[in-house]
MIGUMAR-973128 format. One record per residue (C-alpha): residue number from 1; residue in three letters; x, y, z. Coordinates in nm, 2 decimals, m for minus. Layout:
BEGIN
seq:NUM&type:ALA&u:X&v:Y&w:Z
...
This chain:
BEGIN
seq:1&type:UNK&u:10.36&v:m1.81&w:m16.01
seq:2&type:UNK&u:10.67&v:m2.03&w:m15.86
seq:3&type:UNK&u:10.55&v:m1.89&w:m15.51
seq:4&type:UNK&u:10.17&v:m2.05&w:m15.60
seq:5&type:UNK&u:10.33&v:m2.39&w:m15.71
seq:6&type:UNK&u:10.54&v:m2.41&w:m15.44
seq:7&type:UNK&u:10.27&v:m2.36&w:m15.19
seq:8&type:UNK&u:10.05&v:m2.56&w:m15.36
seq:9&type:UNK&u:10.25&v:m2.84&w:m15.42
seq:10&type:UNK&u:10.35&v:m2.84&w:m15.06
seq:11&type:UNK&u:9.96&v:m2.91&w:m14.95
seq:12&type:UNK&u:9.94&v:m3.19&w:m15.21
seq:13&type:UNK&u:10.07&v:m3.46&w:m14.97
seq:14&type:UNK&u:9.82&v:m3.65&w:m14.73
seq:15&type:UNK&u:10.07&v:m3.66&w:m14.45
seq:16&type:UNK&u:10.19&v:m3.30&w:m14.48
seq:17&type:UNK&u:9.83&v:m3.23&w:m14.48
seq:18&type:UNK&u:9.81&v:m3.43&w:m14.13
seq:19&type:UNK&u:10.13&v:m3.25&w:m14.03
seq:20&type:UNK&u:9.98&v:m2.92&w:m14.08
seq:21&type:UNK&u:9.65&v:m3.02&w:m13.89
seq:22&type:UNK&u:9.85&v:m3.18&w:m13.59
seq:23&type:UNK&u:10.09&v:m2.86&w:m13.53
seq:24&type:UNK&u:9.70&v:m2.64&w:m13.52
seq:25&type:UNK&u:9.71&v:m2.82&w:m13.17
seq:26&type:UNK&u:10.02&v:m2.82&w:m13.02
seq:27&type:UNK&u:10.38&v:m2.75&w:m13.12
seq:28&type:UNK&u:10.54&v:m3.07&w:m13.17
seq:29&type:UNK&u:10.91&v:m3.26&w:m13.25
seq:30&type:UNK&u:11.01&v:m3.50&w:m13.53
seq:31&type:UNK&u:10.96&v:m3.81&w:m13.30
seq:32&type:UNK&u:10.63&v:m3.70&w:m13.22
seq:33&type:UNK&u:10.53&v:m3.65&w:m13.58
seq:34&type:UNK&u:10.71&v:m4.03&w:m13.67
seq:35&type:UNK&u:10.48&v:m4.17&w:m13.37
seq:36&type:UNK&u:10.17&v:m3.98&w:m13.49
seq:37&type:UNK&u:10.21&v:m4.07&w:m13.85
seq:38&type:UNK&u:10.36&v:m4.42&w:m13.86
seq:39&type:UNK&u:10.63&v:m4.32&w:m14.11
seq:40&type:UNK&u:11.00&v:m4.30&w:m14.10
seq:41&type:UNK&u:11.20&v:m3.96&w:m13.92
seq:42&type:UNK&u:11.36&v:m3.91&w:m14.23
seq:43&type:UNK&u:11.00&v:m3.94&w:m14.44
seq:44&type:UNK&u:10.92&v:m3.69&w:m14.16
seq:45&type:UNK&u:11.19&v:m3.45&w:m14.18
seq:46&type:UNK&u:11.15&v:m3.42&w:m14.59
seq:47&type:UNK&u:10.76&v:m3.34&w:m14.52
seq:48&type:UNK&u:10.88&v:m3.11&w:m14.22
seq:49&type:UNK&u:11.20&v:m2.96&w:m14.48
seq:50&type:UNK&u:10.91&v:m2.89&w:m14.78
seq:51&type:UNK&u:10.69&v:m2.77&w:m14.53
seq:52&type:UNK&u:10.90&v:m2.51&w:m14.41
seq:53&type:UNK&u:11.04&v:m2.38&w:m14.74
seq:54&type:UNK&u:10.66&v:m2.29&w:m14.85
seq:55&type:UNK&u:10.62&v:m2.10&w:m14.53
seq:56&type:UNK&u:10.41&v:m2.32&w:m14.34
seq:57&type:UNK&u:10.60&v:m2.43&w:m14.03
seq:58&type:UNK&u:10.87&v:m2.23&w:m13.82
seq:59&type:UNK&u:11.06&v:m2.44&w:m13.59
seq:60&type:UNK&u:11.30&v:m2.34&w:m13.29
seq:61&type:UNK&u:11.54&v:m2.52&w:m13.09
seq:62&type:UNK&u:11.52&v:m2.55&w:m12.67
seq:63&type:UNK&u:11.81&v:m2.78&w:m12.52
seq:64&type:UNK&u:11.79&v:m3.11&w:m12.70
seq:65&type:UNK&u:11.43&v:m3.06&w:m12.86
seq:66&type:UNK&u:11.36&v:m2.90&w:m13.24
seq:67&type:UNK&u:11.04&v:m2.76&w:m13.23
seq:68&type:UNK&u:10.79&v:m2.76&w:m13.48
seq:69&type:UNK&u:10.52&v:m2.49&w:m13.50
seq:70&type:UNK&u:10.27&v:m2.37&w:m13.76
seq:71&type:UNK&u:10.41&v:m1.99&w:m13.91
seq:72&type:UNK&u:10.26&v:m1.68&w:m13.93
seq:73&type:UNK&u:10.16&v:m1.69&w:m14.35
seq:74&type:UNK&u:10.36&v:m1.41&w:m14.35
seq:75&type:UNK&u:10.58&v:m1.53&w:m14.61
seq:76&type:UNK&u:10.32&v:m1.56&w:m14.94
seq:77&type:UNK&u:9.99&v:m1.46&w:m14.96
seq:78&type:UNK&u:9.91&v:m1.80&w:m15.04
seq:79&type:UNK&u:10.04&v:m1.95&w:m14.76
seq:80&type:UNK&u:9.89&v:m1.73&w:m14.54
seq:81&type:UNK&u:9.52&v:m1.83&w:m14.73
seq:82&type:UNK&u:9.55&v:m2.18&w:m14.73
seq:83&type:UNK&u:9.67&v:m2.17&w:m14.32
seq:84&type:UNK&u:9.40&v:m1.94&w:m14.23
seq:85&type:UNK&u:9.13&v:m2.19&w:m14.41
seq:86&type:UNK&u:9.26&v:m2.51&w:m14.37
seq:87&type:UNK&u:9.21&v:m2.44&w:m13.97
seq:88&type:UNK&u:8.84&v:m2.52&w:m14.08
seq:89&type:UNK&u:8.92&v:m2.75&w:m14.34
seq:90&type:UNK&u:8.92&v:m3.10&w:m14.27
seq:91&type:UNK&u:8.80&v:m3.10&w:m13.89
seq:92&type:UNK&u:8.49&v:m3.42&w:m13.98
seq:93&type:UNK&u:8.79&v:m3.61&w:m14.19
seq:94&type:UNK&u:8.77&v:m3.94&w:m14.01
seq:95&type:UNK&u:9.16&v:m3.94&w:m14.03
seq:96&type:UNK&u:9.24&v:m3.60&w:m13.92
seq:97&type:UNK&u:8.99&v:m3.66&w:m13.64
seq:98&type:UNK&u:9.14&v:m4.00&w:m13.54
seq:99&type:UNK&u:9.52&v:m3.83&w:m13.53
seq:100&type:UNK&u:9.40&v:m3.53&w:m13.31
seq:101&type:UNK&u:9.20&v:m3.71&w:m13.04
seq:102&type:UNK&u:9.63&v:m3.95&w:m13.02
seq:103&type:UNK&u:9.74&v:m3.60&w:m12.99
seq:104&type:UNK&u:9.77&v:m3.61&w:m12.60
seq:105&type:UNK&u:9.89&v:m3.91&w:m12.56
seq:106&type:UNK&u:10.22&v:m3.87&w:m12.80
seq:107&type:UNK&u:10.46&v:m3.74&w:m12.55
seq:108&type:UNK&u:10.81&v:m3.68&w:m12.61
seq:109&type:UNK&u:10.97&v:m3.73&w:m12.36
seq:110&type:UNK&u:10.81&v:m4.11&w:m12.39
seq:111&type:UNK&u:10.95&v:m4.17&w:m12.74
seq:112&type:UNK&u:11.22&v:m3.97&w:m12.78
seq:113&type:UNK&u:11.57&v:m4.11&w:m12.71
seq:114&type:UNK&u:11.83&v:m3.91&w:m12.54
């Protein structure tokens, strides 16, 4: 059952709801998210950290970027069910929808320091 609440718990966030939807499109960094989202890198790293300990999001590191990437669901069954449906989920939600058609215009290499 700690596996379930975990997962569950993880979802239960509107912005790590939004993260989850924004990495569907394209793999993305922490300044990204922070522009995407309007929040703080550090509000964004928690959501990234709580995100990643329920299996959701893998992330690897190329030069100076950390990259954040939706996982396989490999992890829990659950996470695995709620990533495989959540790709449907949500696609009218006027909020998802206004954060996905931004999605091309957040560039890192425009708001990222050095």
């Amino acid at each position: 059952m700690k596996d379930f609440i975990k997962v569950s718990k993880a979802v239960s966030d509107p912005n790590r709801v939004k993260i989850l939807k924004m990495l569907q499109h394209k793999t993305m960094c922490v300044c990204e998210l922070k522009t995407a989202l309007g929040v703080a890198q550090p509000t964004v790293s928690k959501h990234l950290k709580i995100l990643e300990e329920a299996g959701f999001v893998q992330y690897s590191k190329e030069d100076k970027w950390v990259n954040y990437y939706l996982a396989d669901g490999k992890s829990s069954p659950y996470t695995a069910n709620l990533l495989g449906n959540l790709k449907h989920w949500l696609e009218n939600d006027p909020d998802i929808t206004s954060l996905i058609k931004k999605l091309p215009f957040i560039r890192r290499e425009d708001i990222c320091s050095s």
